[in-house]
C-alpha positions in Angstrom: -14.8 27.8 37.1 -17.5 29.9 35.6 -16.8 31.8 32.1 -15.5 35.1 32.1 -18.1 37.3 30.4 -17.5 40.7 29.2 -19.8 43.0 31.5 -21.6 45.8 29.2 -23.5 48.9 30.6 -26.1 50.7 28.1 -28.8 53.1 29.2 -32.2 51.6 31.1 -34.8 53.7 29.0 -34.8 55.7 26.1 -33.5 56.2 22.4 -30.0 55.6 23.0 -31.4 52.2 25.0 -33.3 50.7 21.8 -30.0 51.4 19.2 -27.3 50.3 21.3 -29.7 46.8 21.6 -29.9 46.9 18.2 -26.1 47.2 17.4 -26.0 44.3 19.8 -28.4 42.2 18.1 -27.2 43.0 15.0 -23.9 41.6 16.1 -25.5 37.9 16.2 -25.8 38.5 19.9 -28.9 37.3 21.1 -30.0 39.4 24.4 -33.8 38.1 26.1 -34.5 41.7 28.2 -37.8 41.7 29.8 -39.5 44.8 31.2 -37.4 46.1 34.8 -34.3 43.6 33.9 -31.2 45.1 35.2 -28.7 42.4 34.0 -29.2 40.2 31.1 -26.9 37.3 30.3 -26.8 36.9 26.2 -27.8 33.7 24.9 -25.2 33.2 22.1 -22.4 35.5 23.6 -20.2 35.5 26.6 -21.6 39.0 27.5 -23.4 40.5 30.6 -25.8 43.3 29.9 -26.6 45.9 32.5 -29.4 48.6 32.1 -28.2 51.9 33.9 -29.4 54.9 34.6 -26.9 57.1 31.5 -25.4 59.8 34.4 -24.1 56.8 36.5 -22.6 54.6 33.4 -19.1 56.1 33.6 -18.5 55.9 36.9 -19.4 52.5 36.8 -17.3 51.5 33.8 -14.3 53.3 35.7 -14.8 51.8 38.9 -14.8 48.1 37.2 -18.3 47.5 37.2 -18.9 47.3 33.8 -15.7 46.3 31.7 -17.5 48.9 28.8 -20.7 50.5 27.8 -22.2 52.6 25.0 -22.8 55.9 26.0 -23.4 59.5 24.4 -19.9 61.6 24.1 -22.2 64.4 25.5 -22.2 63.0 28.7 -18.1 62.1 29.3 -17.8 65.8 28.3 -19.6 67.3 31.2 -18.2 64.7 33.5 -14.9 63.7 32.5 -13.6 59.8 34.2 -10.9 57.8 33.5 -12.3 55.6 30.6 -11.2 55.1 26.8 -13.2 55.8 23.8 -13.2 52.7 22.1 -15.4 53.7 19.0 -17.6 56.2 17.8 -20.6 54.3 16.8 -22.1 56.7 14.2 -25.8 56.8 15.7 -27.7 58.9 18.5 -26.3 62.0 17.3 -26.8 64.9 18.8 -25.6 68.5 19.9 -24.9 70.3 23.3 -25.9 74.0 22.1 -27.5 77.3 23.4 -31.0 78.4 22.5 -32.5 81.7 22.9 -36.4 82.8 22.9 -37.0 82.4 18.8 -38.5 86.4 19.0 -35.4 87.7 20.6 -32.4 88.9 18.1 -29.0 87.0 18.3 -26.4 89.4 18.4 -23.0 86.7 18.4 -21.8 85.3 22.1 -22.1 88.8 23.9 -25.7 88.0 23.8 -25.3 85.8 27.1 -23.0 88.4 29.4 -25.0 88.8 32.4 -28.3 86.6 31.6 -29.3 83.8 33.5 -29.5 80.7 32.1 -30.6 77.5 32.5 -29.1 73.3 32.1 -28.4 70.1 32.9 -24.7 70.7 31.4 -23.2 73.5 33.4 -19.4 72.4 33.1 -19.9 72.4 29.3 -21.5 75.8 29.8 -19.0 76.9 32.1 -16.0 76.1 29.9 -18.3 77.8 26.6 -18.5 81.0 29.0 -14.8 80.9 30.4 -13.5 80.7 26.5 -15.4 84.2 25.4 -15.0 86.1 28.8 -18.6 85.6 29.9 -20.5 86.1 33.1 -23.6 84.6 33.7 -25.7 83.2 36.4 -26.4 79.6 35.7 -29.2 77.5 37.0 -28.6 73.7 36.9 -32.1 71.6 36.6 -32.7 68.5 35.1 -35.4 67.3 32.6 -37.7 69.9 31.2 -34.9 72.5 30.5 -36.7 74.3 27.2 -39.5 75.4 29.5 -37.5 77.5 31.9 -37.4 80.5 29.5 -41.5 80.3 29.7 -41.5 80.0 33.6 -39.2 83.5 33.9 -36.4 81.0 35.4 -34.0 82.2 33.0 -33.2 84.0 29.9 -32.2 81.2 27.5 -30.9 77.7 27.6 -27.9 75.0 27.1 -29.2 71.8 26.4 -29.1 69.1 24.5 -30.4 69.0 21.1 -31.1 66.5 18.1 -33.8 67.9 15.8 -34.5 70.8 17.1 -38.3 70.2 17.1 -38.4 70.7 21.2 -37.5 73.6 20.9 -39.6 74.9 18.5 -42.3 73.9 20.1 -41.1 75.7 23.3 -40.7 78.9 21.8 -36.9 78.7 21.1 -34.3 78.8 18.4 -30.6 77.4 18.6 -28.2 80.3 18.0 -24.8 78.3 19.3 -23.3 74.6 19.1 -21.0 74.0 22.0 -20.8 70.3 21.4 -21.1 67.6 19.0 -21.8 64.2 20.3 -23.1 60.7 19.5 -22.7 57.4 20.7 -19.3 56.0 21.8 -17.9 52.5 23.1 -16.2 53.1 26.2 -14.0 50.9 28.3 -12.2 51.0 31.3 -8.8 50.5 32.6 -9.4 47.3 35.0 -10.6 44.9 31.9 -9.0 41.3 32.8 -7.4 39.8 29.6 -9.8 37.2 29.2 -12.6 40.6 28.9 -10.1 42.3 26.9 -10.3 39.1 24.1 -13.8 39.4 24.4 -13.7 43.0 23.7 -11.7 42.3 20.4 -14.4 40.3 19.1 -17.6 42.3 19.5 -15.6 45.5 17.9 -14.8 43.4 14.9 -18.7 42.4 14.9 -19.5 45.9 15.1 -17.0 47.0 12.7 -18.5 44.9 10.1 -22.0 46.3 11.2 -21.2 49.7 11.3 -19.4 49.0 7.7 -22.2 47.8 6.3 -25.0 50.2 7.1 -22.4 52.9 6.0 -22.4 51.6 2.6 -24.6 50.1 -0.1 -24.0 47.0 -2.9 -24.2 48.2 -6.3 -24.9 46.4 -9.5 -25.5 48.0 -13.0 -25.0 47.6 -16.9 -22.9 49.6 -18.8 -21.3 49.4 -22.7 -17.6 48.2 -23.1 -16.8 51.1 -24.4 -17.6 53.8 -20.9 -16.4 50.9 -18.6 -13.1 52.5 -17.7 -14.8 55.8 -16.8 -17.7 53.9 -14.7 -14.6 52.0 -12.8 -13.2 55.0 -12.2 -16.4 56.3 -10.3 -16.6 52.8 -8.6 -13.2 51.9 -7.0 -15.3 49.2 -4.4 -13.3 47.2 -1.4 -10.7 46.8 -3.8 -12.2 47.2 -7.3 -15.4 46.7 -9.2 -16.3 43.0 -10.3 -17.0 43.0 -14.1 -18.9 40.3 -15.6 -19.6 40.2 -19.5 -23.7 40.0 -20.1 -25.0 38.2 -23.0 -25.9 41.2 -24.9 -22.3 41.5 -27.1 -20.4 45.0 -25.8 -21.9 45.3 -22.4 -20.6 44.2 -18.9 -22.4 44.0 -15.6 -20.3 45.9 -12.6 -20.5 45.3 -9.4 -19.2 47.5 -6.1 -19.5 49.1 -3.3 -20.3 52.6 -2.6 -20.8 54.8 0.6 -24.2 56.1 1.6 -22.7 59.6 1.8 -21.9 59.5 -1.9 -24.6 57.4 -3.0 -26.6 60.1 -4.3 -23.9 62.1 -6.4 -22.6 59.0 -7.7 -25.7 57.8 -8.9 -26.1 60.9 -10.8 -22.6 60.3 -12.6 -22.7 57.1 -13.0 -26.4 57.5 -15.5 -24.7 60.5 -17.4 -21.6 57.9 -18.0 -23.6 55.3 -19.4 -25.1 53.1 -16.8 -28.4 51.7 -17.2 -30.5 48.6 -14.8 -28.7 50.0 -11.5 -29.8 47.9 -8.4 -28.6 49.6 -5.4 -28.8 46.9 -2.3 -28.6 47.1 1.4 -25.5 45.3 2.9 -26.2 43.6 6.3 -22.5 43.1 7.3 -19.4 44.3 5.8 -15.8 42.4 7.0 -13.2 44.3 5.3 
């Protein structure tokens, strides 16, 4: 009997393509993905990888093709399936929003009433319009969307948007956010057990991923005397490691902090006292 392996979808090309493979790999999971590969079995891992085209990758995962897959939010939101949201994976974030030419003057949603616009998310437009009593005449294309202002195909644009630097170049400005997205672990309802075990384990391998780049190892000196007010800044997994340094009446402390406070805390942490602070990176994190 062959081993059950849990079946994977991610997207065939693309930015969304490169970091879900680095999540994976990341994960210990060693994946050998040549050029035009549709299905890759890992080396190291009882997992299947499939390359999909990103429109078709919840249908699959919903029809028990794929057991799960790594998708952006964005795209369950224009077409809704029956799948779960696993995990939001922190990365490929992006936005779902309305531009307008960048010369024309935003004057709130009434701007839209009655123009023609053009996307590749007309549900998501559709439900934006429906909620503030618009009309409008929407023109659904894919690929290329920023250009149709330029072409006289419509007056603005919903698409979707991550820096923003498309648009500028395209003449345009974002005026409204509809959605916020980025990439989420999916699975579907038709997972066997044996899947479902399998499943377990890569979520605590990302978990301890995901932990890790959200965080960084901290070590620094400080005098006996401003320790209690430096541990109070540094509560770490549990609590700061102290270690008594050679020089009398000063410890070394070491702990964890998260990148999204990293700055600010650095900042208190010298005007408390601190001195030698080596901030490193932290691979994996098991909490």
């Amino acid at each position: 009997m062959s081993e059950v392996k849990l079946r994977i979808a991610i997207q065939k090309s693309g930015r969304l393509n490169e970091e879900s493979l680095k999540l994976i790999r990341d994960c210990g999971i060693f994946i050998d993905n040549g050029d035009d590969q549709l299905k890759v079995i890992a080396r190291n891992f009882p997992i299947e990888v499939f390359f999909l085209r990103n429109s078709d990758i919840p249908e699959y995962v919903q029809d028990g093709v794929a057991d799960v897959a790594i998708i952006g939010e964005n795209v369950l939101v224009e077409k809704p399936h029956d799948v779960e949201i696993v995990k939001s994976l922190g990365f490929s974030k992006c936005r779902v929003s309305l531009a307008i030419p960048k010369h024309d003057t935003y004057t709130g949603v009434e701007y839209f009433n009655h123009k023609k616009l053009a996307t590749s998310y007309p549900k998501t437009l559709q439900g934006f319009l429906k909620k503030n009593n618009l009309t409008a005449e929407i023109h659904e294309i894919s690929g290329s969307v920023e250009i149709a202002p330029n072409i006289g195909l419509s007056d603005a644009i919903c698409d979707i948007v991550s820096t923003g630097s498309t648009l500028f170049k395209n003449g345009l400005k974002e005026v409204e956010v509809l959605h916020q997205s980025e990439a989420v672990l999916i699975a579907g309802r038709k997972m066997s057990p044996e899947a479902k075990a399998i499943l377990d384990k890569l979520v605590f391998r990302i978990n301890a991923v995901l932990a890790g780049r959200g965080n960084k190892y901290i070590l620094l000196n400080a005098p006996n005397e401003k320790l209690q007010e430096i541990i109070n800044m540094l509560p770490g997994m549990k609590s700061p490691t102290i270690l008594p340094l050679a020089n009398s009446g000063w410890s070394s402390l070491h702990s964890v902090i998260s990148e999204k406070e990293f700055w600010d805390k650095i900042d208190a942490l010298k005007k408390a006292g601190a001195e030698g602070i080596l901030v490193v990176p932290i691979e994996k994190m098991v909490l």
